[in-house]
N, C-alpha and C positions, 0 to 999 in steps of 0.2 A: 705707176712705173716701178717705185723702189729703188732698191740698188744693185746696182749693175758692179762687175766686176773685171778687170780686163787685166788678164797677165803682161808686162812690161817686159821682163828678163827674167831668165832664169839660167844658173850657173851651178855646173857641179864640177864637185871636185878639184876645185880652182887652187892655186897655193897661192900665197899672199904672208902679212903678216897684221897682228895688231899691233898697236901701242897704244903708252897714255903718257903721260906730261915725267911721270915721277917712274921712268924706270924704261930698258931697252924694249926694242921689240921682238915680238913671239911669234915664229916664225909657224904659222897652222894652215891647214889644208881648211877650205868652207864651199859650203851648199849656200846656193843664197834663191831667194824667190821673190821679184817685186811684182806690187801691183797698183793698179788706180783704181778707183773706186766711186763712183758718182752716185747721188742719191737722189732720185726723179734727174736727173738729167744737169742736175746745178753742181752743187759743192763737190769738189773733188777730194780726194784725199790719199794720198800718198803713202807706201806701205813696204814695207821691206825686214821677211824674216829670213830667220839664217842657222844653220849647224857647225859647227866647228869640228877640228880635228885638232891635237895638237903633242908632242911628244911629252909624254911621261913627268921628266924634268922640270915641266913647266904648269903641272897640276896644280900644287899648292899659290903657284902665283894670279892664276887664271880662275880659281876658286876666290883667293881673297877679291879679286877684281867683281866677281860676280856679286857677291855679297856689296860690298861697298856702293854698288852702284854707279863706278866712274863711267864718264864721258871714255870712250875710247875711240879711235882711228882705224878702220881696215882697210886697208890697201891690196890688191892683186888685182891679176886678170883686168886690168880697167876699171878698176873701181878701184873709190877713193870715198870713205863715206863715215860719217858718225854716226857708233853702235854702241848699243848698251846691250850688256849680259844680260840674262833673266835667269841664268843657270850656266855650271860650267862646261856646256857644248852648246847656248841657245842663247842668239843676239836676236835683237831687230835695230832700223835703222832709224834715227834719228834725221827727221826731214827738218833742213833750217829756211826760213825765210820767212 
């Protein structure tokens, strides 16, 4: 069987904002793409990457953020969800449970 892939939501050009514990939020435009994932038909796995947009002014903070590796918050459009940077325009989502 393998692994099967199945799109869940996909959102473009959505406005929202991030945040994280130690500083306001960053008010950015995001792409976001989720999906699930089964492997022969059993284990699921949950997935959610994403692009960012975000004004000028807020490069150097959204670069430090990337680097560091914080837990951060995105919110818009109906989502509310913990994301981690991997670069300063490229999150994915942090699945808890």
């Amino acid at each position: 069987m393998g692994w099967k892939i199945k799109p869940v939501r996909t959102i473009e050009d959505a406005v929202g904002t991030i945040s994280h514990t130690d500083g306001p939020d960053i008010p950015v435009r995001f792409d976001l793409k989720a999906t699930e994932d089964a492997l022969n038909g059993m284990s699921r796995l949950k997935l959610g990457l994403g692009n960012l947009r975000y004004g000028a002014e807020f490069k150097l903070i959204v670069s430090a953020l990337a680097r560091s590796g914080a837990h951060l918050t995105l919110r818009g459009n109906g989502v509310q969800a913990a994301i981690v940077l991997y670069g300063p325009n490229r999150f994915t989502v942090i699945e808890r449970g």
